[in-house]
C-alpha positions, 0 to 999 in steps of 0.5 A: 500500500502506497502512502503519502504524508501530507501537511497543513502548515508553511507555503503556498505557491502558484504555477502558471502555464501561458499558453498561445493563441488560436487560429482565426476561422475561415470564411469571408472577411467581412466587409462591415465590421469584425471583431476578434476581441484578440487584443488581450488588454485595453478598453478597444475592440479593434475592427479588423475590417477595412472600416475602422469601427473599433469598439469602446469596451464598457467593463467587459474582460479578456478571459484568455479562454477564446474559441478562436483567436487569441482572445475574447471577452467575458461579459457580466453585470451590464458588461457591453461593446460600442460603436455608433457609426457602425450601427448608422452604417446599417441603414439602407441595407436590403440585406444582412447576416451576423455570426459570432461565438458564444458561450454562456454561463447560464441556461434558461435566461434572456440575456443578449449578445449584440442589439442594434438600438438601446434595449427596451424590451423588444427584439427588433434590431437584435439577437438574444437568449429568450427563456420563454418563446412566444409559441407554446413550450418553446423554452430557452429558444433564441429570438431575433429581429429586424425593422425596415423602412415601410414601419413594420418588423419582423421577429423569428424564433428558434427552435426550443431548448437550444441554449447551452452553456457550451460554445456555440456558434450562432448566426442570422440572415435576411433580406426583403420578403423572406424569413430570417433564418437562424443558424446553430452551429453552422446548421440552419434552424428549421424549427424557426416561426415567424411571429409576423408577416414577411416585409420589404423595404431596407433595413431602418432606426439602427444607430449602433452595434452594442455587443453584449446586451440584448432586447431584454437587457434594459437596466444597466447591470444586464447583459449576456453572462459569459463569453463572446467571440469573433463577431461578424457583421455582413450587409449581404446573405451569407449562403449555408455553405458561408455560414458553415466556413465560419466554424471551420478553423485551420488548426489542429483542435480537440486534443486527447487526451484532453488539455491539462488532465492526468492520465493513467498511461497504458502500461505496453510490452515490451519493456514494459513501457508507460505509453499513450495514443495521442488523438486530434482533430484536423485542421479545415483544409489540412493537407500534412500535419507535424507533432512536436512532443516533450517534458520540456515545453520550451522545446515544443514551443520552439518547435525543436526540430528534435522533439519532432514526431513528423507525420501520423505513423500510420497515416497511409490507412487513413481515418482515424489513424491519419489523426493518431500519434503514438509516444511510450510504444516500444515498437512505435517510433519516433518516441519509443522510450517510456513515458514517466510518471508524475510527468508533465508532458507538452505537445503540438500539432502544426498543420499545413493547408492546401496552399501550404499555409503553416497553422501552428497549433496551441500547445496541450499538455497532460501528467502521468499520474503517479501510483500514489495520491499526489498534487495535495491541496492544501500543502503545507499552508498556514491559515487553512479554513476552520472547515477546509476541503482536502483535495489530491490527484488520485494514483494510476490504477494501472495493475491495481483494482480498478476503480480502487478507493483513496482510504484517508488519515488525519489527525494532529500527531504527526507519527499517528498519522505517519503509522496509521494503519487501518488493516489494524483497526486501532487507529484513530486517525483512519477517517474511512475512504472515498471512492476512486472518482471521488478526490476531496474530503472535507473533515467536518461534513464527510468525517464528522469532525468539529471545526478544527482548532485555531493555532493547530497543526493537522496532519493527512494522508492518501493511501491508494 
């Protein structure tokens, strides 16, 4: 049985890991206004158009977490994006699409991403969550509007029970005497209803674009809650296929195992190795891709020419091999040595386009978990919580039972804690066991302990 002997008392320290933007998606430039949100800091949103529309960010934050980009921007309590001229620009159109990236931090709401006139109540000139569609159960449904010239508007509906806290890529179209269509993920929304007749005439009464808020978003603390990216605005119809090259980016995406996780690892012979297949997702239009895998993340950075892994080994049979790498296989070059546990490890994929364009990807990581608990929080820390949750990175179940259980010990002796043994069962500092998906415990709610004195040292440990 493995043991680790962990302490509440001394320091606490962080570690940051800086990681490099996306790609932009594909599709056409938009020849009225697009914002990235790429900037990073400051109070502009620069349009990267030819018009020059930057935006005044009001109280909005760059998250460091885009879709696609180097960047976006996190919206909460009245948060918005402005620029008047754009929204005047609009006037006149006989035709429209806006897209852009979302990503919210709450279902079953009103909030809004981008109106085009100040929020009243009405969805005239704008595009936004609606909790509860003017149709019968049509709940959590998106709601968007235009308004013309011969004094008539028109509204559409979604589909119900579309919103979602995930990412997601929303866009709408128009022109004269035809529905507007709502796009979901680059696939048009046939559930859509119009609440009222088909009009003409072009577009009218728009004296902004305001990302961030939306019809309902009237008081000064509302507005969308959660993400924003890459918002396009079009004064033409872009066609279904348009729409579905938005979403299309050209780098290598969804890695496996996922970025930031701790792993297992496959124990393989011969040797026996500590192995792992790495998957991904090819970039719109690759043609090649190049890995780059190391414990040393400056060389994958680099690019390092000797932490290459060149091309899939097996991509001459095509899907899914053409998108798999392998690291740890004895029998597998280019990385046949083993991998090692309580290991960081770094890689990338670059893609190479059909007009040999290079993509470089973001860099993903992930840790070999250790065959003992490991990663305790808190650490050696001084002033813990009167009621403090412990959490660790549970050990590898490679040749153990799986799933095995995490049996706790704690208490304030320092050598009871260090000797416990349960298979005895004398031992008070034995709190029980959490089950293997399960890596925190909380003294006082799952061990049944008051809360712990002031000036106390405490004392724990995971055995796996």
């Amino acid at each position: 049985m493995c043991r680790k002997l962990i302490y509440l008392v001394c320091s606490v320290f962080v570690l940051g890991l800086v990681l490099p933007g996306v790609a932009d998606a594909a599709g056409p430039v938009p020849n009225l206004l697009w914002w990235k949100f790429d900037e990073g800091s400051g109070t502009t949103a620069q349009d990267s158009s030819a018009n020059d529309y930057d935006g005044v960010i009001n109280g909005a934050e760059y998250s460091g977490t885009p879709k696609v980009g180097a960047d976006c921007l996190d919206f909460a309590d009245g948060d918005y994006v402005q620029n008047d001229p754009a929204g005047a620009a609009m006037n006149g159109w006989s035709a429209l699409t806006v897209a852009c990236w979302v990503k919210s931090d709450v279902i079953n709401t009103d909030n809004g991403f981008i109106i085009f006139y100040e929020p009243g109540g009405q969805d005239h000139r704008g595009f936004r969550y609606d909790s509860m569609g003017s149709q019968s159960d049509n709940d959590d449904c998106l709601k968007c509007g235009v308004e013309t010239d011969v004094g008539d508007w028109l509204e559409v509906e979604s589909s119900a029970n579309v919103q979602t806290t995930d990412w997601q890529h929303l866009a709408m179209t128009w022109e004269p005497d035809r529905i507007i269509y709502i796009y979901i993920d680059g696939e048009r929304d046939m559930g859509a209803s119009t609440t009222q007749n088909l009009i003409g005439g072009t577009l009218a009464g728009y004296d902004r674009v305001m990302v961030g808020k939306g019809g309902k978003d009237n008081d000064a603390d509302e507005s969308w809650d959660g993400l924003i990216d890459d918002v396009r605005i079009y004064d033409y119809v872009l066609s279904d296929a348009q729409i579905l090259e938005l979403l299309a980016i050209p780098e290598a995406s969804n890695p496996v195992p996922a970025d930031g996780v701790a792993i297992d690892g496959t124990v393989t012979d011969p040797g026996p190795n500590i192995s792992t297949m790495l998957e991904f997702t090819a970039g719109y239009n690759a043609v090649s891709h190049e890995a780059f895998f190391s414990d040393v993340e400056a060389d994958v950075i680099a690019r390092d020419p000797c932490v290459s892994l060149g091309a899939p080994p097996y991509e001459e049979h095509g899907p899914p091999y053409d998108t798999q790498y392998f690291v740890g296989y004895a029998v597998v070059e280019p990385y046949t040595d083993s991998l090692v546990r309580g290991t960081w490890y770094y890689w990338c994929v670059d893609e190479t386009d059909d007009e040999n364009e290079v993509w470089e990807g973001p860099i993903w990581r992930f840790y070999i978990r250790l065959e003992k608990a490991s990663d305790p929080d808190p650490h050696e820390i001084i002033h813990v919580s009167l009621t403090p949750t412990l959490s660790w990175a549970g050990g590898a179940t490679s040749g153990q039972p799986i799933p095995h259980d995490h049996e706790i010990y704690f208490g304030t002796d320092e050598a009871a804690v260090t000797d416990a043994n349960n298979a005895l069962g004398m031992w008070p500092e034995y709190m029980g066991y959490q089950p293997y998906d399960n890596t925190t415990w909380e003294p006082n709610a799952d061990g049944g302990l008051p809360p712990l004195d002031y000036g106390t040292d405490y004392f724990w440990r995971i055995d796996e």
